[in-house]
C-alpha positions in Angstrom: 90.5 -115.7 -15.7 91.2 -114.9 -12.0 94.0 -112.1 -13.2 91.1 -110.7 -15.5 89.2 -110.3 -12.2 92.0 -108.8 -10.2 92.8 -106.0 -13.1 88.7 -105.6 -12.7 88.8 -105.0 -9.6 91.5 -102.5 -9.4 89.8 -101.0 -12.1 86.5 -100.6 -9.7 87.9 -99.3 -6.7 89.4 -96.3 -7.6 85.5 -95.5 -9.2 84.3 -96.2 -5.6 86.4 -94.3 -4.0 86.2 -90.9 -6.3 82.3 -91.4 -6.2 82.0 -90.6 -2.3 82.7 -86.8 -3.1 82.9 -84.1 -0.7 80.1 -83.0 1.2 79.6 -79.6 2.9 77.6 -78.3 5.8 76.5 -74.6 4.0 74.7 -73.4 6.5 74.0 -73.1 9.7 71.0 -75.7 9.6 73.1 -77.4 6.8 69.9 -76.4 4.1 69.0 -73.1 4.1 65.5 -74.0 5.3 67.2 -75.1 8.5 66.6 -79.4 8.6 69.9 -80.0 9.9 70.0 -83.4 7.9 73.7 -84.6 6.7 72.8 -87.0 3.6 76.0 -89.0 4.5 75.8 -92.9 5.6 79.1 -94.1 6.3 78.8 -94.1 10.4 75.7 -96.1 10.8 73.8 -97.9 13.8 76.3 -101.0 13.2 79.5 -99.2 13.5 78.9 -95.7 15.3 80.5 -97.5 18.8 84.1 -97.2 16.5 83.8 -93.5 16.6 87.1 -91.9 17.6 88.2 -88.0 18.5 90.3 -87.8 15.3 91.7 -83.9 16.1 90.5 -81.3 18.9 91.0 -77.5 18.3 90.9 -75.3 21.3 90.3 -71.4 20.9 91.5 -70.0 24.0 88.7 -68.4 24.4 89.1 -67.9 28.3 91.9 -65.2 27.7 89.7 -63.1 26.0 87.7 -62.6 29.8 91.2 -62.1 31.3 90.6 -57.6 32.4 86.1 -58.9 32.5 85.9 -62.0 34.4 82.6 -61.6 35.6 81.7 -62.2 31.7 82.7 -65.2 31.2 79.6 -66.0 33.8 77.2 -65.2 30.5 79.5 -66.6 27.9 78.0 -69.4 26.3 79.5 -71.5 23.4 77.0 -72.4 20.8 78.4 -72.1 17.4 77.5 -74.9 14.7 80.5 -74.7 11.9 80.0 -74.6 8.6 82.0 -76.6 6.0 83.1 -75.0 3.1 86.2 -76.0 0.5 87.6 -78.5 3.0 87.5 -75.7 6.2 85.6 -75.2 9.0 84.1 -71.5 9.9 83.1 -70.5 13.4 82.2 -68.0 16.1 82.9 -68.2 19.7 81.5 -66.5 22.4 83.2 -63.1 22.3 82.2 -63.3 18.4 86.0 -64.3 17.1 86.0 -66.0 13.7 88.1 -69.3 13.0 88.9 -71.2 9.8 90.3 -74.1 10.7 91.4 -77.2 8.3 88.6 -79.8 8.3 90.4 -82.7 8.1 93.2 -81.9 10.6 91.8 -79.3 12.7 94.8 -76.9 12.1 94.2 -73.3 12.1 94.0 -71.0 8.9 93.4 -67.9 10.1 91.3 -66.0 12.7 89.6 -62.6 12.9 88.6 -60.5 16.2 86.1 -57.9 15.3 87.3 -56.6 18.9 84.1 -56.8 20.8 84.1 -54.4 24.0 83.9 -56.8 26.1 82.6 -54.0 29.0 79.1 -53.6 28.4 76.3 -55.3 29.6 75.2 -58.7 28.2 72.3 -60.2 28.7 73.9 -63.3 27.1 77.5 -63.3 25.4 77.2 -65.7 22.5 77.5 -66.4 18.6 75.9 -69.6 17.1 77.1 -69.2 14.0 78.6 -67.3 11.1 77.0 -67.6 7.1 78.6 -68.2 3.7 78.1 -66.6 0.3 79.4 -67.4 -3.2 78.8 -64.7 -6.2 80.5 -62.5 -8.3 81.2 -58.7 -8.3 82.0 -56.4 -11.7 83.2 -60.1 -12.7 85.3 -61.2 -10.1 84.0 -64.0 -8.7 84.1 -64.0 -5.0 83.4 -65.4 -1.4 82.0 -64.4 1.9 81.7 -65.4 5.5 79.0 -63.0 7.4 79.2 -62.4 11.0 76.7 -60.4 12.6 78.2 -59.5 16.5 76.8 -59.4 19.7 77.4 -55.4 20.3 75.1 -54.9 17.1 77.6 -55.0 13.5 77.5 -57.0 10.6 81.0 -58.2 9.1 81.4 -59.4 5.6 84.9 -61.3 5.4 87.1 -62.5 2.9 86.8 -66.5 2.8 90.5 -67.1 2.2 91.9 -64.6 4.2 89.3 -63.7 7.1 90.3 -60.0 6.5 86.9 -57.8 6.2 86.0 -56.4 2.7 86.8 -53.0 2.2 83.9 -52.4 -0.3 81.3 -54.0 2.3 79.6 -50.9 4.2 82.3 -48.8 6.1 85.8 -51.1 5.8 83.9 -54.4 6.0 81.4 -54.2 8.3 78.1 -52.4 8.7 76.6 -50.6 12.0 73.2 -52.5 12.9 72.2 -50.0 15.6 72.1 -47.2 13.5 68.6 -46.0 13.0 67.3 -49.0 15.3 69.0 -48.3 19.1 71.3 -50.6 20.9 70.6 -53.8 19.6 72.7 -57.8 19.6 72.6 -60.4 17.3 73.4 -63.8 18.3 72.6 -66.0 15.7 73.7 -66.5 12.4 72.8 -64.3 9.2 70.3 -65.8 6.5 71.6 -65.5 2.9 69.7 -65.2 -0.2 71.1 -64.6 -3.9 73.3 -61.9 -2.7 71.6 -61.0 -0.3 72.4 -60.9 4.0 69.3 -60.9 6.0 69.6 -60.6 9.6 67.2 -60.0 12.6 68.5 -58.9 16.6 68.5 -59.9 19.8 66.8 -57.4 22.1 66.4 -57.2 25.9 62.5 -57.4 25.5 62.1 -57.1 29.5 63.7 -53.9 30.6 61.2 -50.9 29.3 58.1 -50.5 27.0 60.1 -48.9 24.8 63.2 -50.8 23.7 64.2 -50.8 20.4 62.2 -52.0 17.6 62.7 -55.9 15.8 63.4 -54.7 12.6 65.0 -57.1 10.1 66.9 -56.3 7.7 68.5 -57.1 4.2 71.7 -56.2 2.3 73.7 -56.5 -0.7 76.5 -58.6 0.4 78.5 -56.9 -2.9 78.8 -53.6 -1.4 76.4 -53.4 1.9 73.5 -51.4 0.6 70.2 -51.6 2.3 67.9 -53.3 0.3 64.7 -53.8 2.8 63.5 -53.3 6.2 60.9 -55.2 7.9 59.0 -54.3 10.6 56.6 -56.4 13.0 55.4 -53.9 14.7 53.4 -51.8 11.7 54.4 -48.2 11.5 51.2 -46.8 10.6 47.8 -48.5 11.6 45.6 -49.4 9.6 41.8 -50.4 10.2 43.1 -54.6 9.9 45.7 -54.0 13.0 43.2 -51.1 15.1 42.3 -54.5 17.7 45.4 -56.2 18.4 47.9 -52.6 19.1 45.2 -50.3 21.0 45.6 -47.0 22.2 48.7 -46.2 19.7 50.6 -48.8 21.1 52.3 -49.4 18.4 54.3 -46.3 18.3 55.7 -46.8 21.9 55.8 -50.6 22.0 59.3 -51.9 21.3 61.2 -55.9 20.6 58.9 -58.6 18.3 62.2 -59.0 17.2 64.0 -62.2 15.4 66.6 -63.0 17.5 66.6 -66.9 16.2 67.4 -68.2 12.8 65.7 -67.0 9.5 64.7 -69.8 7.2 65.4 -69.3 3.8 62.8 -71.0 1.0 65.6 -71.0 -2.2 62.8 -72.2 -4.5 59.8 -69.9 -4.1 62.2 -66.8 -2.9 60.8 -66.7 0.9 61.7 -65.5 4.5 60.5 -67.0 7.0 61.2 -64.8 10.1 60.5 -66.6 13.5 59.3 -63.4 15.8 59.7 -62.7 20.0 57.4 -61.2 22.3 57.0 -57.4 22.1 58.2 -55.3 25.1 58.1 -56.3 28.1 57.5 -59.8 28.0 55.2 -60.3 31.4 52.8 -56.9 31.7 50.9 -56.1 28.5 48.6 -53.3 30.0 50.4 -50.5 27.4 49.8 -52.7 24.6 46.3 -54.4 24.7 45.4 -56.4 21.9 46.5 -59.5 20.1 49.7 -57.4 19.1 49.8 -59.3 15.5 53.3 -61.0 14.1 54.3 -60.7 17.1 54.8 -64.5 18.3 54.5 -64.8 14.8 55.8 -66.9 12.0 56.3 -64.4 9.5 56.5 -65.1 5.5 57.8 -62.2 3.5 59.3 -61.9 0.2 62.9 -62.7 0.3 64.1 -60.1 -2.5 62.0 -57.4 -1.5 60.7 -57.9 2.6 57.2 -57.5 1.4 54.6 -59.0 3.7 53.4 -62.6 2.3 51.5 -64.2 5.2 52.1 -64.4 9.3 50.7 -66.9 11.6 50.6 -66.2 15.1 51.6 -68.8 17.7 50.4 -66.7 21.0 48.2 -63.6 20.9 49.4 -60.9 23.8 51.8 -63.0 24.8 52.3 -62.5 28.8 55.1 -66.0 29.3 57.8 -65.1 27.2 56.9 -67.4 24.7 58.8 -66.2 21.8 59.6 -68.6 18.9 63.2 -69.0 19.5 63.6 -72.4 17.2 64.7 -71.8 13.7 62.0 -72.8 11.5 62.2 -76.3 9.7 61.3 -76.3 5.5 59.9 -79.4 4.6 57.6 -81.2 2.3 54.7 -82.4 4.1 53.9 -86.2 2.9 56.8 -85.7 0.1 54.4 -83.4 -1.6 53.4 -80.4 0.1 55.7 -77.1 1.0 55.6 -77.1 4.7 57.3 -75.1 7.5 57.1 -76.6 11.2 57.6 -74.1 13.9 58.6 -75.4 17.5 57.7 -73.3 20.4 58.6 -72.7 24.5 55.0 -74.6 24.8 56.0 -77.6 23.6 53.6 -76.8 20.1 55.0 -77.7 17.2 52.8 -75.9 14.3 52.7 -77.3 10.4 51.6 -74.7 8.2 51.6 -74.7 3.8 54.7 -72.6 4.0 53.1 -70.8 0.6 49.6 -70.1 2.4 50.3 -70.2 6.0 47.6 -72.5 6.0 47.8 -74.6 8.9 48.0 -78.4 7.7 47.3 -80.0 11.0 44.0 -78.4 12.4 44.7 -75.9 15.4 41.8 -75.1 17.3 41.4 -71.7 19.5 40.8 -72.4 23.1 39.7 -70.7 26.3 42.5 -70.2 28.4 43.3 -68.3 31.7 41.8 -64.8 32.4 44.5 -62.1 34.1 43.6 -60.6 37.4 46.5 -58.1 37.5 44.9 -54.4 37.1 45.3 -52.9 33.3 45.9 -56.0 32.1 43.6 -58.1 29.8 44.5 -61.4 28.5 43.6 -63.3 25.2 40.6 -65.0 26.3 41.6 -68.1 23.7 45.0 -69.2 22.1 45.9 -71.7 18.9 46.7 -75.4 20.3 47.7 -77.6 17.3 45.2 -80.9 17.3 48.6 -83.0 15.7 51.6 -83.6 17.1 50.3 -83.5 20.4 51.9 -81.5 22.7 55.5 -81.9 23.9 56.9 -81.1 27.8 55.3 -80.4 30.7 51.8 -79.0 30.1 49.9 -79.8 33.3 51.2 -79.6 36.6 49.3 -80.7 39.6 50.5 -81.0 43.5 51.4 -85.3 42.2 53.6 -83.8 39.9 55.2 -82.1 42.7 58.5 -83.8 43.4 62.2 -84.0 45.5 64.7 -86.7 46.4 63.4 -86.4 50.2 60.3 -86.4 52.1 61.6 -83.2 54.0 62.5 -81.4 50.8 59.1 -82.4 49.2 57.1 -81.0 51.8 58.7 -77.7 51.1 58.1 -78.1 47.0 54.4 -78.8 47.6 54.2 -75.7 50.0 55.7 -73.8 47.3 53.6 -74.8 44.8 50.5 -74.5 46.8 50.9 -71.2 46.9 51.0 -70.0 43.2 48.6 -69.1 41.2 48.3 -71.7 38.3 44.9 -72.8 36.1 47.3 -74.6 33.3 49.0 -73.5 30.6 48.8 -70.0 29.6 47.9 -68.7 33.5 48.4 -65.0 33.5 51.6 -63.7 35.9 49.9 -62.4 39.2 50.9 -60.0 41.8 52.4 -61.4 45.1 53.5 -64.8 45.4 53.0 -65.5 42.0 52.4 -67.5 39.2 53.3 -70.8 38.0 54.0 -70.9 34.4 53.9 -74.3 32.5 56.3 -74.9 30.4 58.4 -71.8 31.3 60.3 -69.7 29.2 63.4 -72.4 28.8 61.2 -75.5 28.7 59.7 -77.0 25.6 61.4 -76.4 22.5 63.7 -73.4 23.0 66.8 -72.4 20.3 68.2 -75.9 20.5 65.4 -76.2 17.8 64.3 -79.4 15.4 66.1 -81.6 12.5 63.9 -82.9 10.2 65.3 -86.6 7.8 63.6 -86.2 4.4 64.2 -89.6 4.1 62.1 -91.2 7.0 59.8 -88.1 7.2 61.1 -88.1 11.2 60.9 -84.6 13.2 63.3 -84.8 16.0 63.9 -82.9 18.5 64.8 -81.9 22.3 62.7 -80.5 24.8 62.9 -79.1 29.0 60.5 -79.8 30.8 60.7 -76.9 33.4 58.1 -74.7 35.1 58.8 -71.1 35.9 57.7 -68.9 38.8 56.8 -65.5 37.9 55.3 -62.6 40.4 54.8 -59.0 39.4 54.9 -56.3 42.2 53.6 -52.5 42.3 56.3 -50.1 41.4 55.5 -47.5 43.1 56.6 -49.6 46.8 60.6 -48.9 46.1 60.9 -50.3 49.7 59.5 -53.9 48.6 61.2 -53.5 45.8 64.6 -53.4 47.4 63.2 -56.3 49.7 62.2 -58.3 46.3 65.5 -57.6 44.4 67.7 -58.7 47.5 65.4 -61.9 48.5 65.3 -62.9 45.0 68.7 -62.1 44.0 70.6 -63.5 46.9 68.9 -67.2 46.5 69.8 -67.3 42.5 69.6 -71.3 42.5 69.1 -72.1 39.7 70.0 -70.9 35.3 67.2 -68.7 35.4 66.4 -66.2 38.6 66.0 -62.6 37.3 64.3 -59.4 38.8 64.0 -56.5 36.2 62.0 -53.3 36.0 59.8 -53.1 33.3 59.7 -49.5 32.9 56.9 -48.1 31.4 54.4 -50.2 33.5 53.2 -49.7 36.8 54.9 -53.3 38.0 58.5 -54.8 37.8 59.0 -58.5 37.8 60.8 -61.3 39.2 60.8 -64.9 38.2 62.8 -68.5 38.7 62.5 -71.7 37.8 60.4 -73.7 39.8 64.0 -75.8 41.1 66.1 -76.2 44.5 69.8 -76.2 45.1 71.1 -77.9 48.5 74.8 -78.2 49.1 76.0 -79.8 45.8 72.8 -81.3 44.3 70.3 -79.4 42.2 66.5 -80.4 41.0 63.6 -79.5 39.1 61.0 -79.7 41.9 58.4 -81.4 39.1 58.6 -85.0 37.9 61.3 -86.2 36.0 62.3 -86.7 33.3 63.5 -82.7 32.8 65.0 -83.1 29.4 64.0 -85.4 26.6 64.6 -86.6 22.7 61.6 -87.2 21.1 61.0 -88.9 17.5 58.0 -87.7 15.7 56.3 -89.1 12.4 55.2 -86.1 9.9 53.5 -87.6 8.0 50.6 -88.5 10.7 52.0 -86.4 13.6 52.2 -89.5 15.9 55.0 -89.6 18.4 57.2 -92.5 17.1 59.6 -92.1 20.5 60.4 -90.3 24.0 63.4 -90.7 25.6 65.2 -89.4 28.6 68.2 -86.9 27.6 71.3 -87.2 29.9 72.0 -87.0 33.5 71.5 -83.9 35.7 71.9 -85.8 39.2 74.8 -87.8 40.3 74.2 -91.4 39.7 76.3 -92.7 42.6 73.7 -90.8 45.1 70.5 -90.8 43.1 70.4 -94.2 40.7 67.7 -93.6 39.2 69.1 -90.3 37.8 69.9 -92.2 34.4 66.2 -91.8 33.7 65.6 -88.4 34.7 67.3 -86.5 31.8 69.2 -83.3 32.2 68.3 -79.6 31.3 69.8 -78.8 27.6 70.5 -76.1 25.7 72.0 -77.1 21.8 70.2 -78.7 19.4 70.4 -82.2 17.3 71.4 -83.5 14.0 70.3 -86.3 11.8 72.0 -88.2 8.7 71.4 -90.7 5.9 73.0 -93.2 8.0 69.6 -93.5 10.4 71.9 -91.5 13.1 70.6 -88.6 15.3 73.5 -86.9 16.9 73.0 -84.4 19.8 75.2 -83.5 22.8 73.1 -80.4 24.7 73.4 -81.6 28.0 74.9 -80.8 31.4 76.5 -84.2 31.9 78.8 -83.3 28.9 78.2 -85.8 27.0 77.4 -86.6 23.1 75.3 -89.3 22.3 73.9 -90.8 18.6 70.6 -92.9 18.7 69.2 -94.5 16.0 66.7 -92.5 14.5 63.3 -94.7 13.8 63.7 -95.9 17.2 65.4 -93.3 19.5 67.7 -96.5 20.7 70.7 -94.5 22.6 73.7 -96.4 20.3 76.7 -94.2 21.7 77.7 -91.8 24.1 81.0 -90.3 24.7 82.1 -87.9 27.4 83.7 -84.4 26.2 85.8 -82.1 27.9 83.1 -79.5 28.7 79.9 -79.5 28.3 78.2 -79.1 24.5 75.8 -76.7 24.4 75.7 -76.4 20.8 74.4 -78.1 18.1 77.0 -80.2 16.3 77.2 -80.8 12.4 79.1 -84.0 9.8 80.7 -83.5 6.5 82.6 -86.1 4.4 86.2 -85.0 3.4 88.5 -87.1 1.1 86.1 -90.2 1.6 86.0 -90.2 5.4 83.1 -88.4 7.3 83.4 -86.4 10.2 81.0 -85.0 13.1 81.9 -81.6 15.0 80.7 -80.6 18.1 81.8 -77.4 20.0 82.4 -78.2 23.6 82.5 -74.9 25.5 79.9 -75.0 28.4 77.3 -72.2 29.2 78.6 -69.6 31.5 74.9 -69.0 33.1 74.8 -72.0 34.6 76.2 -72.6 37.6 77.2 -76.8 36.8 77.5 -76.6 33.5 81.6 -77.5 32.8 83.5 -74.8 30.8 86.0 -74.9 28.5 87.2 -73.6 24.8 87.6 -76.9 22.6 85.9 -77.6 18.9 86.0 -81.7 18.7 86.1 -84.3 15.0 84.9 -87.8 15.5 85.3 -89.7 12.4 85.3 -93.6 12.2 89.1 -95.2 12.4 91.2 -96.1 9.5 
């Protein structure tokens, strides 16, 4: 009997085994409708302290910066792999593609779409490239998409990397043409065969900059298909109150710069819009400026206009939606999309409708007192979840590690103009804007586990100082640029000229830097992880996220969180994976109770958002180490790291 149990058993196994099949990451939010959820359990809350580095690739990244050194201060890696037939395919900073073998982390093949790295880059970055799968006059055939920061879109040969001569003009496509200069920094959306990508425009320079148009092609042989424009072309008697005075035909940006969400099923676009030009004076286009600051819906096969929903009318903060939007079904039932914002909103619409499926209610806000400007008297505040981030600040929020430096905070804050969230920029000393453009939910973004019906994600909680000053003074305006300029302490501190207007504009973040230590001069903590039930939009959990201030000086530091930039990831397992911090490193908690299970230090910071497969039976989390060039004390570096559980 016992030998007819042994044969059974060998018999079993080799079932077991073959069942745990490969699983892929396809896109960049692993789903095209961007939940970032890995439906693999093997690393769980019991064994996730085994995790190992199983390989490391490095891309010597920092030769590329060798004759341009002063760009590798903007560089900033943020790539998410995919996973596609056992490889991995990513971007780095100056927009080089790798495949790489997923199981030992050996390089394939790599492809430079030479980047001139000589111009001027507001950010130098590439979160991600795209994959496609179809056929052409019967062939069947496959795709990586890359769409570059200096404004082309590449269509590559998965097996070889080398670009596909039928694709546009030999393999790649000029995105500039027909539009002006524009970037594009995140990763392509792909429907049937077709690419859909938006741009990334520098919305703060002029009135005038180049219009968000998004755009889709055939991925067989680079045809435009559709355009889509947020900005309407011709108005009509619906748009006369929110682009006045023509506004429309002058007014640049409203452009897509994040990820486009991609509903497979019902054939929809969901295209996450910016601020139109210039972000902080809206005197030359009064009005609500609609889909701007929108959530638009459009068809996917054709770009015609479905539904928009508009997360801040005349936006005057910044406050673009740079989160990729998160497809889900609300109680297991309804289509849903959830949109995370700068304000720390997170908005739950029917993702056929638009209709919003927690009640948001317009409220007064803040009227402006700068001359030609006028405000939205009211903006949309969602009733459920409540509000994430810092969204009042008052001079007992006010805070620094001494007494000395804290009287000098409270000073500065006394001074600023601020009436809560949504207070218009001022002339002089200033405004105080709450949550600032890098705080709440910025492009690090939300995962969402079908499973548990958990939203998670990662906020900053950081206040921004903006002041707008006359143009016409080019005397103060030298004074402004050099005081503001020559005290740059902190990720932020900008002065830029808003032509067009009758003002230019300086901001920072409300933050001091003495000798070697840096703070956010509000309360800790600056950076959390925060669990949220959809189902009844209750908070489930709120945790501190990393360590910004040295420990060894500061012990309470642990509990102050860090500034991050890179998003998270969740899986079957119960895991939520994110690294994002300053501290450098990555860290898993349990995901029903945001318990911090595991943390491991990389070699440079991770400011990207990481990803898990499962290869030959073993799965495997990635996480691209590279640092972010625009801050000052974040750690650099070049490496791509596997974790994986040991043998």
């Amino acid at each position: 009997m016992k030998y007819f149990l042994f044969f059974m058993l060998l018999w079993i196994i080799p079932i077991v085994i073959f069942s745990q099949a490969d699983t892929q990451w396809l896109h960049y939010g692993n789903d095209a409708g961007g939940q970032r959820f890995a439906d693999i359990d093997q690393v769980t809350p019991k064994n996730v302290k085994q995790l190992e580095v199983t390989w490391t690739f490095r891309t010597q990244e920092q030769a590329q910066y060798k004759d341009t050194p002063w760009l590798q201060e903007k560089a900033a890696f943020e790539a998410t792999p995919i996973m596609v037939n056992q490889s991995l395919y990513f971007s780095t900073p100056s927009n080089r593609v790798f495949a790489i073998d997923a199981q030992t982390g050996e390089q394939e093949w790599l492809f430079d779409p030479q980047v001139i790295l000589r111009g001027s880059f507001s950010e130098l970055t590439n979160r991600g490239v795209s994959y496609w799968k179809g056929s052409r006059n019967g062939e069947s055939i496959e795709r990586i998409l890359l769409a570059t920061v200096d404004g082309r879109l590449f269509s590559l040969d998965l097996k070889t990397g080398q670009p596909d001569p039928a694709f546009g003009t030999a393999g790649f496509i000029d995105l500039k043409r027909g539009v002006g200069r524009v970037q594009v920094t995140s990763a392509p959306a792909i429907f049937d065969n077709l690419v859909i990508t938006g741009s990334s425009i520098g919305d703060n320079g002029r009135t005038n900059m180049p219009k968000g148009v998004v755009r889709a092609y055939d991925i067989r042989t680079g045809q435009l298909v559709w355009d889509f424009d947020p900005i309407p072309t011709v108005i009509t008697a619906e748009s006369d109150s929110t682009w006045l005075n023509g506004s429309h035909v002058h007014t640049g940006a409203a452009n897509a710069w994040s990820t486009i969400s991609i509903d497979e099923k019902n054939g929809l676009a969901f295209i996450p819009t910016s601020s139109p030009s210039p972000d902080f004076y809206g005197g030359e286009r009064l009005g609500n400026n609609d889909m701007a600051n929108s959530l638009v819906a459009v068809d996917a096969r054709t770009g015609e206009y479905r539904w928009h929903f508009q997360v801040v009318h005349h936006d005057l903060w910044d406050y673009d939606i740079a989160a990729q939007p998160v497809l889900f079904d609300f109680k297991g039932e309804i289509p849903a999309v959830a949109i995370g914002t700068k304000m720390g909103f997170i908005y739950v619409l029917n993702r056929l409708t638009g209709e919003p499926l927690f009640p948001v209610e317009e409220r007064p806000v803040p009227r402006s007192l700068v001359p030609g400007e006028q405000a939205s008297p009211t903006q949309p505040f969602p009733t459920k979840p409540l509000p994430l981030g810092l969204q009042k600040v008052g001079l007992d929020d006010i805070w620094a590690p001494t007494e000395a430096a804290l009287d000098s905070a409270k000073a500065r804050f006394q001074a600023l103009r601020y009436e809560g969230i949504f207070t218009p920029p001022d002339l002089g000393q200033g405004t105080l804007i709450a949550p600032g453009n890098v705080g709440g939910i910025n492009w690090s973004g939300m995962s969402y586990d079908p499973q548990r019906r958990i939203l998670v994600t990662n906020t900053n909680n950081l206040a921004h100082i903006v002041s707008l000053f006359p143009r016409h003074d080019n005397a103060l305006q030298d004074e402004v640029m050099g005081d503001w300029e020559k005290d740059k302490n902190d990720i932020r501190a900008e002065v830029t000229g808003m032509h067009g207007t009758p003002y230019f504009m300086a901001r920072t973040i409300l933050a001091h830097s003495e000798k070697d230590d840096f703070w956010i001069q509000t309360k800790p903590p600056w950076g959390t992880i925060v669990g949220i039930d959809m189902d009844s939009g209750a908070k489930l959990w709120e945790k501190p996220l990393g360590i910004m201030m040295d420990p060894s000086i500061h012990p309470e530091a642990v509990n102050w969180g860090s500034i991050n930039l890179g998003g998270t990831i969740l899986t079957s397992g119960g895991l939520t994976f994110v690294a994002a911090t300053f501290d450098n490193f990555f860290r898993a908690f349990e995901t029903a109770t945001g318990e911090m299970l595991w943390q491991y230090e990389l070699p440079a910071a991770g400011n990207a958002t990481p990803m898990s497969y499962r290869l030959n039976g073993k799965q495997y989390i990635v996480i691209a180490a590279g640092g972010h060039g625009k801050v000052s004390f974040s750690k650099k570096g070049d490496f791509v790291v596997a974790f994986a559980l040991p043998d």
